[in-house]
PyMOL Python script that loads the backbone (N, CA, C, O; Angstrom):
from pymol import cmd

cmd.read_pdbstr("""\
ATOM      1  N   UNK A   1      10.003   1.889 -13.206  1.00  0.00           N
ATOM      2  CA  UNK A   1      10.632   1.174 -12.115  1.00  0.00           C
ATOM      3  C   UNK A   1       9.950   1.508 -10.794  1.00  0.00           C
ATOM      4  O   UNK A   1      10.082   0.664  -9.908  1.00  0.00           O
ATOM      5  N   UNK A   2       9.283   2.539 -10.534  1.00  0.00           N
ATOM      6  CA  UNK A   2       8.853   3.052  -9.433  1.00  0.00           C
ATOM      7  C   UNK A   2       7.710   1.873  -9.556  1.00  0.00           C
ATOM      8  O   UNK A   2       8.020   0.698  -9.356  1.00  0.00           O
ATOM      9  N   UNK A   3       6.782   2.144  -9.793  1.00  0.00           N
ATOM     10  CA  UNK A   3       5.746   1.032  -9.986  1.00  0.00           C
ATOM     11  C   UNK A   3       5.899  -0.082  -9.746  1.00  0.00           C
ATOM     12  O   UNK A   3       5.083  -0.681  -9.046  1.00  0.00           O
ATOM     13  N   UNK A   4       7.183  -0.789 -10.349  1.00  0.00           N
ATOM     14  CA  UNK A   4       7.256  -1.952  -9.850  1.00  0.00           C
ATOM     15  C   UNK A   4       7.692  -2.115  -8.491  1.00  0.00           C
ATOM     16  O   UNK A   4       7.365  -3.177  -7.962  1.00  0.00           O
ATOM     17  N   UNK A   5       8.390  -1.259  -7.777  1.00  0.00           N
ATOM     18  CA  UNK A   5       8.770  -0.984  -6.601  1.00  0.00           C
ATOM     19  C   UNK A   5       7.385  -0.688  -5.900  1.00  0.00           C
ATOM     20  O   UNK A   5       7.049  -1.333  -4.906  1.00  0.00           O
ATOM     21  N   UNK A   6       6.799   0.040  -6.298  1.00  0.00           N
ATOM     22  CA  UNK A   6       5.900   0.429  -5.045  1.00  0.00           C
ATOM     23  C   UNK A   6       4.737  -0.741  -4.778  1.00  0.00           C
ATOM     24  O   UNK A   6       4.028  -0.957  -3.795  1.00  0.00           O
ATOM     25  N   UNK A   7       4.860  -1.484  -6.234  1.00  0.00           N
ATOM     26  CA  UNK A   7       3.713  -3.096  -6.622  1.00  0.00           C
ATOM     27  C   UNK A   7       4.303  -3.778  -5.948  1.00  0.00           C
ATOM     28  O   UNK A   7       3.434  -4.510  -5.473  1.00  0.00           O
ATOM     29  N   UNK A   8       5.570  -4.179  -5.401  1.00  0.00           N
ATOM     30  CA  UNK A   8       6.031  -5.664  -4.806  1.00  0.00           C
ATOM     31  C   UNK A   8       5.905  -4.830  -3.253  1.00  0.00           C
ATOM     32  O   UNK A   8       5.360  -5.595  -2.456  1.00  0.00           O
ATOM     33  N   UNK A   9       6.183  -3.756  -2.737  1.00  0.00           N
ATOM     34  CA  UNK A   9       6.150  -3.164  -1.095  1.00  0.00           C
ATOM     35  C   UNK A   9       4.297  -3.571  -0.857  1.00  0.00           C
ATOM     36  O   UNK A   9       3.858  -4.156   0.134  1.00  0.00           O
ATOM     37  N   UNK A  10       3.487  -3.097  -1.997  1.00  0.00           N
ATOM     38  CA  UNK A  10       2.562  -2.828  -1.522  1.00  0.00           C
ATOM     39  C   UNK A  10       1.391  -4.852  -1.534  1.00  0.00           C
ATOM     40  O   UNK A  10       0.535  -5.437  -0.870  1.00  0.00           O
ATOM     41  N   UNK A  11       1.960  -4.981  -2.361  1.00  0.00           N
ATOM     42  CA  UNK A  11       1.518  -6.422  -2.207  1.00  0.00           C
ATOM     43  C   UNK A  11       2.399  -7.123  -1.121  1.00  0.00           C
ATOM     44  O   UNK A  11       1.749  -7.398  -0.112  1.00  0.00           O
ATOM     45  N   UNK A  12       3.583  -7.442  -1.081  1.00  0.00           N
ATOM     46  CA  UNK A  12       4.359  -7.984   0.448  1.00  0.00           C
ATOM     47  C   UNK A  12       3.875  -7.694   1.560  1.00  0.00           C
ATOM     48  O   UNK A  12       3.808  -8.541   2.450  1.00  0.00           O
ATOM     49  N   UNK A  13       3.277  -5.947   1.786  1.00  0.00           N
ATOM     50  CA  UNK A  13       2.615  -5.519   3.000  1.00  0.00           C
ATOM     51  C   UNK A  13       0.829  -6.273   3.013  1.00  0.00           C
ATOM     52  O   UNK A  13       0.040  -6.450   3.941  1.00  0.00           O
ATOM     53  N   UNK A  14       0.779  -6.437   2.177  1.00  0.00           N
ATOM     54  CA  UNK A  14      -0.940  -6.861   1.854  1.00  0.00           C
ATOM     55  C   UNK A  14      -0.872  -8.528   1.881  1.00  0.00           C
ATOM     56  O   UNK A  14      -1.799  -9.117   2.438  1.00  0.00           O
ATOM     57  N   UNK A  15      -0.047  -9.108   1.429  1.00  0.00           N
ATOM     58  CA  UNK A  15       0.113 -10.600   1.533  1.00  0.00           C
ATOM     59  C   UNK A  15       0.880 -10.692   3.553  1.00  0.00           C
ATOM     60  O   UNK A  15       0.874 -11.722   4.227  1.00  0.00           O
ATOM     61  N   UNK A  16       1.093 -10.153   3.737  1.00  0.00           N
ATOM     62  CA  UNK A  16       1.223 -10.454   5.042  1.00  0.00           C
ATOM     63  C   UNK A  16       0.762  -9.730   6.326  1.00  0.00           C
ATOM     64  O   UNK A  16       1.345  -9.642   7.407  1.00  0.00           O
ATOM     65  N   UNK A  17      -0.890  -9.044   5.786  1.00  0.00           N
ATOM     66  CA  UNK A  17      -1.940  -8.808   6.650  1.00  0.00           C
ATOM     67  C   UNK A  17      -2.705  -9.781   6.619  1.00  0.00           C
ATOM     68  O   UNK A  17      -3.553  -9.922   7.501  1.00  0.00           O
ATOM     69  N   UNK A  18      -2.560 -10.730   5.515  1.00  0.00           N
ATOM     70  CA  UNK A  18      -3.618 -11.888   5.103  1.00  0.00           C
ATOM     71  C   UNK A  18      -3.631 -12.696   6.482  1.00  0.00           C
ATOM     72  O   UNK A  18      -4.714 -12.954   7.007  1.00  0.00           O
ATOM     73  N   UNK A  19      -2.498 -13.071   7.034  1.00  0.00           N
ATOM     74  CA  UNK A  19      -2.735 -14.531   8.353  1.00  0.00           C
ATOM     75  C   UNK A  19      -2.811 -13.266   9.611  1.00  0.00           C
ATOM     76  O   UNK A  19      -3.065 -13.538  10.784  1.00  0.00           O
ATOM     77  N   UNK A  20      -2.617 -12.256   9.250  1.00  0.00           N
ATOM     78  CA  UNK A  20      -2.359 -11.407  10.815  1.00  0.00           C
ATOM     79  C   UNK A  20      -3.947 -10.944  11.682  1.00  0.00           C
ATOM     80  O   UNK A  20      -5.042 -10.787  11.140  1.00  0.00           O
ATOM     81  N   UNK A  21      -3.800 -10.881  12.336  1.00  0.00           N
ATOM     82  CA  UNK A  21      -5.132 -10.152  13.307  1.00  0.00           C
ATOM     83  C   UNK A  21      -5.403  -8.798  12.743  1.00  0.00           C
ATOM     84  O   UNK A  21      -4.621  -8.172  12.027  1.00  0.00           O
ATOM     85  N   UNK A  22      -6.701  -8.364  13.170  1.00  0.00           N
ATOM     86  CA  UNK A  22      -7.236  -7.444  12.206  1.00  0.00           C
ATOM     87  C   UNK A  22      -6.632  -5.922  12.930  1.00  0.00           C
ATOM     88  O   UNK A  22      -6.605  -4.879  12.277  1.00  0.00           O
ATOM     89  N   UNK A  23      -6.242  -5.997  14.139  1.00  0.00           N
ATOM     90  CA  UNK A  23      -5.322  -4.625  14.016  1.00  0.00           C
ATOM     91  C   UNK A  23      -4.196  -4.312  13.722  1.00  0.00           C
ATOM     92  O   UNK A  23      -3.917  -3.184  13.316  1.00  0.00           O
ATOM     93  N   UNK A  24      -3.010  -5.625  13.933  1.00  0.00           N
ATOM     94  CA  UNK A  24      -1.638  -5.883  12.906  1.00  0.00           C
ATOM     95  C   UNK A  24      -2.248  -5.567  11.144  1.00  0.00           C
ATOM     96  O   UNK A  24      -1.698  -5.122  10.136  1.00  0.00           O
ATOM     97  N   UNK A  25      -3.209  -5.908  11.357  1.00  0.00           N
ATOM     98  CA  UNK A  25      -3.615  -6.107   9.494  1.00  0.00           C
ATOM     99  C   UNK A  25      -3.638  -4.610   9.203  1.00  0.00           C
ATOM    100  O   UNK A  25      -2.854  -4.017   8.461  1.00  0.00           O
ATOM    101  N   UNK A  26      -4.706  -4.057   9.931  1.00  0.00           N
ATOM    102  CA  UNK A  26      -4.810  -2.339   9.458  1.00  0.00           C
ATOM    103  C   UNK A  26      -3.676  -2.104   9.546  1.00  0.00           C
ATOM    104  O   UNK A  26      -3.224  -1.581   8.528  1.00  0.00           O
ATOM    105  N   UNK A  27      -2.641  -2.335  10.715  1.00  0.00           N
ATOM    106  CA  UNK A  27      -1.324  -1.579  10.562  1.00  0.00           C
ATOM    107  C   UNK A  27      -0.513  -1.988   9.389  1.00  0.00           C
ATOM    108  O   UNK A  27       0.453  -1.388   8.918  1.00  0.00           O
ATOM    109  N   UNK A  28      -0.752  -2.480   9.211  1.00  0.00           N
ATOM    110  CA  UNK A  28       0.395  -3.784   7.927  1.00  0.00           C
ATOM    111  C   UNK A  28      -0.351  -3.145   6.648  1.00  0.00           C
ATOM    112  O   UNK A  28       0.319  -3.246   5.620  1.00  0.00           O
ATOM    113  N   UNK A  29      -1.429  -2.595   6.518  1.00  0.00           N
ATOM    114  CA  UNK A  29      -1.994  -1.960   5.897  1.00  0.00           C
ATOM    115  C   UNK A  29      -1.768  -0.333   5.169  1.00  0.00           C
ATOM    116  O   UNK A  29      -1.489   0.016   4.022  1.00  0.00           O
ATOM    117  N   UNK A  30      -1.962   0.219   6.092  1.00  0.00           N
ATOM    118  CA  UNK A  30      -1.066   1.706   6.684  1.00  0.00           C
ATOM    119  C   UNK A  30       0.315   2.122   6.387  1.00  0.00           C
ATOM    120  O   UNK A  30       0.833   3.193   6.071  1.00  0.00           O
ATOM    121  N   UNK A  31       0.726   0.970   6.586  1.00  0.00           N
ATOM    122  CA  UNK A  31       2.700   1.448   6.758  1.00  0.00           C
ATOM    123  C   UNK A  31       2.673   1.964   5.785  1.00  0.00           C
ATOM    124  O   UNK A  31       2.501   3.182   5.827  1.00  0.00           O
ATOM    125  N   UNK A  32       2.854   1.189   4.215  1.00  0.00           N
ATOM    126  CA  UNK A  32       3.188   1.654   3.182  1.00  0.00           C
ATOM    127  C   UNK A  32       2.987   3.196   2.807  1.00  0.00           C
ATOM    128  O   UNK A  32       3.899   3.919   2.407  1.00  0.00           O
ATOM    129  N   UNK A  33       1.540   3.628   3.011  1.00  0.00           N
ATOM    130  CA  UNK A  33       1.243   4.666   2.776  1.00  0.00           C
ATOM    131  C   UNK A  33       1.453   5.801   3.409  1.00  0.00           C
ATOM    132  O   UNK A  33       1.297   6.948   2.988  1.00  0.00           O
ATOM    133  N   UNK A  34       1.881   5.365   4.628  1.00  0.00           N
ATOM    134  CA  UNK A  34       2.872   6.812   5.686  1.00  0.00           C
ATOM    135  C   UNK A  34       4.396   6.461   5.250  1.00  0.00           C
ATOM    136  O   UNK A  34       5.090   7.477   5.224  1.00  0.00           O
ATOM    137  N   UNK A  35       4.838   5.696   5.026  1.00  0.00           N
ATOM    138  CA  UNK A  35       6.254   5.521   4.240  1.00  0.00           C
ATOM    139  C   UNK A  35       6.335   6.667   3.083  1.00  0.00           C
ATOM    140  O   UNK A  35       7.113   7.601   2.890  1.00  0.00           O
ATOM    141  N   UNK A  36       5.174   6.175   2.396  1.00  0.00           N
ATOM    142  CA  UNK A  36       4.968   7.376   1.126  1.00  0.00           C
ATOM    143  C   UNK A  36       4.960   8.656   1.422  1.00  0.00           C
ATOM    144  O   UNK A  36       5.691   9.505   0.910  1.00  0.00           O
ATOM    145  N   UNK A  37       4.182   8.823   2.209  1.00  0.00           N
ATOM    146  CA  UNK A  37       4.199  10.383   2.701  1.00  0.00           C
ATOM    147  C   UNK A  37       5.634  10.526   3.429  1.00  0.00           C
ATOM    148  O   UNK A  37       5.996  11.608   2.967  1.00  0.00           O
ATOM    149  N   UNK A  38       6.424  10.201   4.080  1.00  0.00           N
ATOM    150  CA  UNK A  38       7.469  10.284   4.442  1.00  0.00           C
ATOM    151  C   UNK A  38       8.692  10.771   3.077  1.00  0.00           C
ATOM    152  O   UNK A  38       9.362  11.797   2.954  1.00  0.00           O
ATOM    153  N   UNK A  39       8.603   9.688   2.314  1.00  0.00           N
ATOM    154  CA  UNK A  39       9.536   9.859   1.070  1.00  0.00           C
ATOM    155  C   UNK A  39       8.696  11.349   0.490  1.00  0.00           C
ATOM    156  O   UNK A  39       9.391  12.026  -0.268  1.00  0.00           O
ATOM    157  N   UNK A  40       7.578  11.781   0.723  1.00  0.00           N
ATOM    158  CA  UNK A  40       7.103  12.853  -0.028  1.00  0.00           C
ATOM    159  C   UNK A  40       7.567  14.288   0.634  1.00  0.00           C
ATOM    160  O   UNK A  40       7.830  15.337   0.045  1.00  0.00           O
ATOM    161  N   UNK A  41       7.582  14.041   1.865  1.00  0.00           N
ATOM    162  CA  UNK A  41       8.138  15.012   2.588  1.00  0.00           C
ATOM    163  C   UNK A  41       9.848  15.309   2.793  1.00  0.00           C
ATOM    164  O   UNK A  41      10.504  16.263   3.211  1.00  0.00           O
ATOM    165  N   UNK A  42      10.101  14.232   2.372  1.00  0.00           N
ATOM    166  CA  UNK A  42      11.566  14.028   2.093  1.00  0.00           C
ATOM    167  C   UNK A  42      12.080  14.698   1.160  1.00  0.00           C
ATOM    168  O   UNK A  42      12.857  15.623   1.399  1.00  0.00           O
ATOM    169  N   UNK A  43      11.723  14.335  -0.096  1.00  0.00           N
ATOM    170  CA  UNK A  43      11.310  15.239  -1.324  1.00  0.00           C
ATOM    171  C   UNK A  43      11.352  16.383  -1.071  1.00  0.00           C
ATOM    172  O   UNK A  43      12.185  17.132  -1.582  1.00  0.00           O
ATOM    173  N   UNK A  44      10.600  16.704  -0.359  1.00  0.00           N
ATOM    174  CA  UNK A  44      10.058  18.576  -0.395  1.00  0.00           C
ATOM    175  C   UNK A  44      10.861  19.426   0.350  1.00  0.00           C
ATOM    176  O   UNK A  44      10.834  20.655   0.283  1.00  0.00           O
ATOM    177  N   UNK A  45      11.730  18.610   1.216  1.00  0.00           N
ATOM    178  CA  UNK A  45      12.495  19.555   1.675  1.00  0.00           C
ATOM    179  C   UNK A  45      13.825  19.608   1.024  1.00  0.00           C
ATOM    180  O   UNK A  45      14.623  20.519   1.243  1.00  0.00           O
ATOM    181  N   UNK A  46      14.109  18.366   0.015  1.00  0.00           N
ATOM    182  CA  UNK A  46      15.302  18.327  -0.979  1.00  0.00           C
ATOM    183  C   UNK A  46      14.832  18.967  -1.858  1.00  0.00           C
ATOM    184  O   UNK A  46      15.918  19.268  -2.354  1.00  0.00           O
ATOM    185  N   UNK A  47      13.971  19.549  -2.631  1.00  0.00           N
ATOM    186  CA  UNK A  47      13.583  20.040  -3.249  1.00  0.00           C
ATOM    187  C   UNK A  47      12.983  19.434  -4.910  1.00  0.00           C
ATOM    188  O   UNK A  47      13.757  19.161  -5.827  1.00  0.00           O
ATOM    189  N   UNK A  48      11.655  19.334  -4.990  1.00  0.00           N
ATOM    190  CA  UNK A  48      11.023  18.488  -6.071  1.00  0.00           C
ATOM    191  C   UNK A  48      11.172  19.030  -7.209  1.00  0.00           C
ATOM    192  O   UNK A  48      10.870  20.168  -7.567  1.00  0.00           O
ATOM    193  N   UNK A  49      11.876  17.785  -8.052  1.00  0.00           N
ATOM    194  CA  UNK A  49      11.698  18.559  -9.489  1.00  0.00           C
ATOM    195  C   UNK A  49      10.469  17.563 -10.213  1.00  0.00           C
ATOM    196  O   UNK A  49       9.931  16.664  -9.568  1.00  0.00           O
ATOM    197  N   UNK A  50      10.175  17.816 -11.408  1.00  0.00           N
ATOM    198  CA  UNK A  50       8.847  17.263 -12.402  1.00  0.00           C
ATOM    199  C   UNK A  50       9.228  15.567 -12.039  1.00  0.00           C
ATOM    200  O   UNK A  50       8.532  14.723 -11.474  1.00  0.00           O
ATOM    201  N   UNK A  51      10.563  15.472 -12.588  1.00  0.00           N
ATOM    202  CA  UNK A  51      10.860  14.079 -12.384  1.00  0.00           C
ATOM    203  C   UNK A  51      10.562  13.218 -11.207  1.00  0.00           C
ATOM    204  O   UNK A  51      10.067  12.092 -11.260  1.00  0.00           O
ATOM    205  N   UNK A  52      10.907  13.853 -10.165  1.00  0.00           N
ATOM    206  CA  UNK A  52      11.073  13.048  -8.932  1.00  0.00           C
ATOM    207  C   UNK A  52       9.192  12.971  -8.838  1.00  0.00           C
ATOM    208  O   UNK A  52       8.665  11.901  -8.533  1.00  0.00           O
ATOM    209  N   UNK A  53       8.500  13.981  -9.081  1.00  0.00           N
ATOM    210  CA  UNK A  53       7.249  14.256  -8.974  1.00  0.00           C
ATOM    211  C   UNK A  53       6.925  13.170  -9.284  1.00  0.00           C
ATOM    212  O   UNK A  53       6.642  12.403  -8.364  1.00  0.00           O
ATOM    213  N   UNK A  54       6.841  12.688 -10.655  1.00  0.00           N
ATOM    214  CA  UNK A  54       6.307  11.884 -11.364  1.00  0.00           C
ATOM    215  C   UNK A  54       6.489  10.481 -11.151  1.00  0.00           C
ATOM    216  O   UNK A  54       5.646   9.595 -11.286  1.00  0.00           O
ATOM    217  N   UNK A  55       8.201  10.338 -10.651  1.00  0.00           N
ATOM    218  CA  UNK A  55       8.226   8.978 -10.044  1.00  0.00           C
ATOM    219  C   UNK A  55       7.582   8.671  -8.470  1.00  0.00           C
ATOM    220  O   UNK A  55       7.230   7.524  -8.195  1.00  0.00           O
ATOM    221  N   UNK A  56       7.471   9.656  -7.578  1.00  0.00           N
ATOM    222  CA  UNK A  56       6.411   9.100  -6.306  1.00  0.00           C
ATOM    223  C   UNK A  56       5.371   9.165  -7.201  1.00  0.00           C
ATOM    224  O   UNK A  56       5.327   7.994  -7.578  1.00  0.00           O
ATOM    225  N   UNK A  57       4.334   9.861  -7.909  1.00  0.00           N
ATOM    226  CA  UNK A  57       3.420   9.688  -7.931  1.00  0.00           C
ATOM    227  C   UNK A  57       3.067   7.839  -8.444  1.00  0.00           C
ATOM    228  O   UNK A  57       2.365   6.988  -7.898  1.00  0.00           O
ATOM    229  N   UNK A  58       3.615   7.807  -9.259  1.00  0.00           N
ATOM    230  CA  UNK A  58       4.066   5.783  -9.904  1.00  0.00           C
ATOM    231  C   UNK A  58       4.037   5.131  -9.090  1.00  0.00           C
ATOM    232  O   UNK A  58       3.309   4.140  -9.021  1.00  0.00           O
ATOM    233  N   UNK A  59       4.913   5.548  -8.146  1.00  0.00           N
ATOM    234  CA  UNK A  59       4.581   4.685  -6.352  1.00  0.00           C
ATOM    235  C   UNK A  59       4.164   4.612  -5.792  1.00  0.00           C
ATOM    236  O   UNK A  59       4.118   3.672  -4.998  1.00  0.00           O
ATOM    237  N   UNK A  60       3.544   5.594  -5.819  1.00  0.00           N
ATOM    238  CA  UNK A  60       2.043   5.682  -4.788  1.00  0.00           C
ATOM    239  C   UNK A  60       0.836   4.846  -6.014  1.00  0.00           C
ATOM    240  O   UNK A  60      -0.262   4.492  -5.585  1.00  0.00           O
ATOM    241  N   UNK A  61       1.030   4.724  -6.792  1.00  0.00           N
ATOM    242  CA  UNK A  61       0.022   3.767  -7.616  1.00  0.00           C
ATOM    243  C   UNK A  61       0.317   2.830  -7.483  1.00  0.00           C
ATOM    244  O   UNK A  61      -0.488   1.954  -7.163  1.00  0.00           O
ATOM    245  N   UNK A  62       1.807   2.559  -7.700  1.00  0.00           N
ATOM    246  CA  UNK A  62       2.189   0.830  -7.553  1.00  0.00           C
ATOM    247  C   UNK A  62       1.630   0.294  -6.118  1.00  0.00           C
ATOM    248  O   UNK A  62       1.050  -0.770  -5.899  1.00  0.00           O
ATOM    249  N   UNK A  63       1.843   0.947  -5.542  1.00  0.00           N
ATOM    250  CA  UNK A  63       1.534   0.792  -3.966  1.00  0.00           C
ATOM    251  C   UNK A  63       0.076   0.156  -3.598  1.00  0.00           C
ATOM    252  O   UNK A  63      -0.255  -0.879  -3.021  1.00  0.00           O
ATOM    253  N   UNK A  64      -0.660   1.250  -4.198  1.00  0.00           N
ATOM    254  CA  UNK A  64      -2.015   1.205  -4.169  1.00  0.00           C
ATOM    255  C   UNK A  64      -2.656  -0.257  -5.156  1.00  0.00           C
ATOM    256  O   UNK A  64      -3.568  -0.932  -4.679  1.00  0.00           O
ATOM    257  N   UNK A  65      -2.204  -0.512  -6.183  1.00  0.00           N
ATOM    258  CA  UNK A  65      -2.371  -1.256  -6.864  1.00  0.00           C
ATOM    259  C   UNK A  65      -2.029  -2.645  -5.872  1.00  0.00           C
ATOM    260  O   UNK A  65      -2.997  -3.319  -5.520  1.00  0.00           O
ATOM    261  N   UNK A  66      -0.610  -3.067  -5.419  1.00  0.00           N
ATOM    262  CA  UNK A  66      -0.645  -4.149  -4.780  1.00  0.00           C
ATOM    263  C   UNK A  66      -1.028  -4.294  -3.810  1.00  0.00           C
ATOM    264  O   UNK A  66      -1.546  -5.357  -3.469  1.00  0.00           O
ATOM    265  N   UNK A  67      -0.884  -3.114  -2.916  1.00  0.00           N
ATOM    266  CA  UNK A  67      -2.076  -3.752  -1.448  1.00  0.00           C
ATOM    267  C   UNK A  67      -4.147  -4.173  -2.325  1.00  0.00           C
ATOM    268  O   UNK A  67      -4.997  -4.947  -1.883  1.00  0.00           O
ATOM    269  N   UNK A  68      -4.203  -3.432  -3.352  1.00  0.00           N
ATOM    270  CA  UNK A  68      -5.794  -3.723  -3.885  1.00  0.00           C
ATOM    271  C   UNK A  68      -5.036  -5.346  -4.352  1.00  0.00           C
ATOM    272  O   UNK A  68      -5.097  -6.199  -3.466  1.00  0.00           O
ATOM    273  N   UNK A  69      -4.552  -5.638  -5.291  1.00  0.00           N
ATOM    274  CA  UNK A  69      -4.183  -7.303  -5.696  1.00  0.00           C
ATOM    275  C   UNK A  69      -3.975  -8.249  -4.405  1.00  0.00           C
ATOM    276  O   UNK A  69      -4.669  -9.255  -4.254  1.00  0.00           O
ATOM    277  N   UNK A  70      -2.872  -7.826  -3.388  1.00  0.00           N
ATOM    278  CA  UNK A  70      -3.409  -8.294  -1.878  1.00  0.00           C
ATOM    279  C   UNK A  70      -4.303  -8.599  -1.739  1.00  0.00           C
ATOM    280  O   UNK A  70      -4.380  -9.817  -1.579  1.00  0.00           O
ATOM    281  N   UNK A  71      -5.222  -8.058  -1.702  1.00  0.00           N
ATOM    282  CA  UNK A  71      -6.379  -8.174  -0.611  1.00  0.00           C
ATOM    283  C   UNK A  71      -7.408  -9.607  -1.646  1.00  0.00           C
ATOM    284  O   UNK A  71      -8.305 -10.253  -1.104  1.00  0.00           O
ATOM    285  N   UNK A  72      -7.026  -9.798  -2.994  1.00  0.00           N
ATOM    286  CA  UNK A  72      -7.946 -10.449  -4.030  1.00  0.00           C
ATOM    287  C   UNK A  72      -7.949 -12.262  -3.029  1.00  0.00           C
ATOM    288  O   UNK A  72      -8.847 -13.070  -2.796  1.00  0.00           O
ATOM    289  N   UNK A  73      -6.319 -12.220  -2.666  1.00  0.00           N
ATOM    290  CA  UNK A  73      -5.756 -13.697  -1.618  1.00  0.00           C
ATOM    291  C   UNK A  73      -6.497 -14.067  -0.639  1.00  0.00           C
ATOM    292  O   UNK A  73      -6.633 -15.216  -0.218  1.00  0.00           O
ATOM    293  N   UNK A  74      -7.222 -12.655  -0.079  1.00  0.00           N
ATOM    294  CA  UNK A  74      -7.902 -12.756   1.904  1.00  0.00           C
ATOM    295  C   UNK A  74      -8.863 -13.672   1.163  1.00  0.00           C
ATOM    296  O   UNK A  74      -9.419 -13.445   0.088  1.00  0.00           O
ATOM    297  N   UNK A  75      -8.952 -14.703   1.902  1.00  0.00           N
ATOM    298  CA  UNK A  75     -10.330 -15.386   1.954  1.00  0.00           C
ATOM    299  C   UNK A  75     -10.655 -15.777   3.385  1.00  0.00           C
ATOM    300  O   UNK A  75     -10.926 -16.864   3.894  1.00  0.00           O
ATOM    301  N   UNK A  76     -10.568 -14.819   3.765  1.00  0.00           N
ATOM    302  CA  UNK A  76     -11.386 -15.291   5.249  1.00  0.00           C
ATOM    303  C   UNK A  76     -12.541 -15.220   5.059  1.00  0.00           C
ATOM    304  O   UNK A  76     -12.930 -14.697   4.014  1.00  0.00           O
ATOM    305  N   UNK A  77     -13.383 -15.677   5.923  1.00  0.00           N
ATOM    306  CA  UNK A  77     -15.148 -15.605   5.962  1.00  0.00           C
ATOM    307  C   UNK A  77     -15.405 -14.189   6.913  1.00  0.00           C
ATOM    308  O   UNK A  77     -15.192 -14.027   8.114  1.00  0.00           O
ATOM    309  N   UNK A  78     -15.888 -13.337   6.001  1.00  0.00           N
ATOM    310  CA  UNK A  78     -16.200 -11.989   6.358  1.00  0.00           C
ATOM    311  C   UNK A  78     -17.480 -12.202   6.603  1.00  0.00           C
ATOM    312  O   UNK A  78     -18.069 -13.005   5.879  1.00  0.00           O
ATOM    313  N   UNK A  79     -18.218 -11.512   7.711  1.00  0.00           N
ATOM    314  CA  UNK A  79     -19.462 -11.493   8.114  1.00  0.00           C
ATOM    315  C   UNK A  79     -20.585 -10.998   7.118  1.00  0.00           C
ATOM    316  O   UNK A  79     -20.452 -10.043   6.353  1.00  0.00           O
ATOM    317  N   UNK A  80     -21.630 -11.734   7.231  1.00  0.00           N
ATOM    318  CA  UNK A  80     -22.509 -11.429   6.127  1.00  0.00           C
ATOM    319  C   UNK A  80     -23.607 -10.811   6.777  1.00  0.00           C
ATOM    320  O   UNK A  80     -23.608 -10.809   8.008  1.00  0.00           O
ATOM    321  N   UNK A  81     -24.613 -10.245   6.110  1.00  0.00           N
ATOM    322  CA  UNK A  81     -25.911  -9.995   6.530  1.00  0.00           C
ATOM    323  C   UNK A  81     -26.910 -10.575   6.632  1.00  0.00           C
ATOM    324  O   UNK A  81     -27.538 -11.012   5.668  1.00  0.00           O
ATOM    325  N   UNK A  82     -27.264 -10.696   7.886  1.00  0.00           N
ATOM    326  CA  UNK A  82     -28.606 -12.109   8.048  1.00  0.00           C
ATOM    327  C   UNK A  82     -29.475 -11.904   7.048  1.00  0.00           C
ATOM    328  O   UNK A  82     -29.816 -10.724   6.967  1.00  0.00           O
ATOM    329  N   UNK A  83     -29.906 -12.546   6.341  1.00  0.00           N
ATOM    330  CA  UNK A  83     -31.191 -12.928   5.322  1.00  0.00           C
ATOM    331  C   UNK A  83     -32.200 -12.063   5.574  1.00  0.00           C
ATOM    332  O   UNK A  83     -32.037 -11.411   6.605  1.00  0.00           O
ATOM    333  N   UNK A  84     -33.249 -11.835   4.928  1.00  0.00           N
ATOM    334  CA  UNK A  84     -34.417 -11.298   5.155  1.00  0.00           C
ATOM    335  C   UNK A  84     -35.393 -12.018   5.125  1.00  0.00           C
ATOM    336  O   UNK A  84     -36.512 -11.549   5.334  1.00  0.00           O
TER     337      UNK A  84
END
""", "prot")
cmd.dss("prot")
cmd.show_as("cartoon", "prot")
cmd.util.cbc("prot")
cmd.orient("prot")
């Protein structure tokens, strides 16, 4: 379940850097993953057991996984390298 949780935050944040300007985008980018660290630090001061371990770690993949599937949508025209 974590996974799928951290796959729909992390693609929603990545599908809606797609129309944004490129410093909303990095930020829209970012959040998720200081969110994570937030819930990780959250954790640590409630105190981590194997379980809880194992489910951030799922989220932080799911996460990672949908902002990478995100980004497959951008089709903007990214600058190329002049020819040789």
């Amino acid at each position: 379940m974590s996974v799928v949780i951290g796959l729909a935050v992390g693609l929603a944040f990545s599908l809606a850097a797609i129309p944004a300007g490129r410093r909303l985008a990095t930020l829209l980018m970012v959040v998720p993953m200081v969110g994570w660290f937030v819930l990780l630090t959250i954790g640590i001061d409630a105190g981590l057991t194997s379980g809880r371990t194992t489910r951030l770690g799922l989220g932080l993949l799911g996460i990672l996984l949908g902002l990478t599937i995100g980004q497959v949508f951008d089709r903007r025209d990214h600058p190329r390298r002049p020819r040789r």
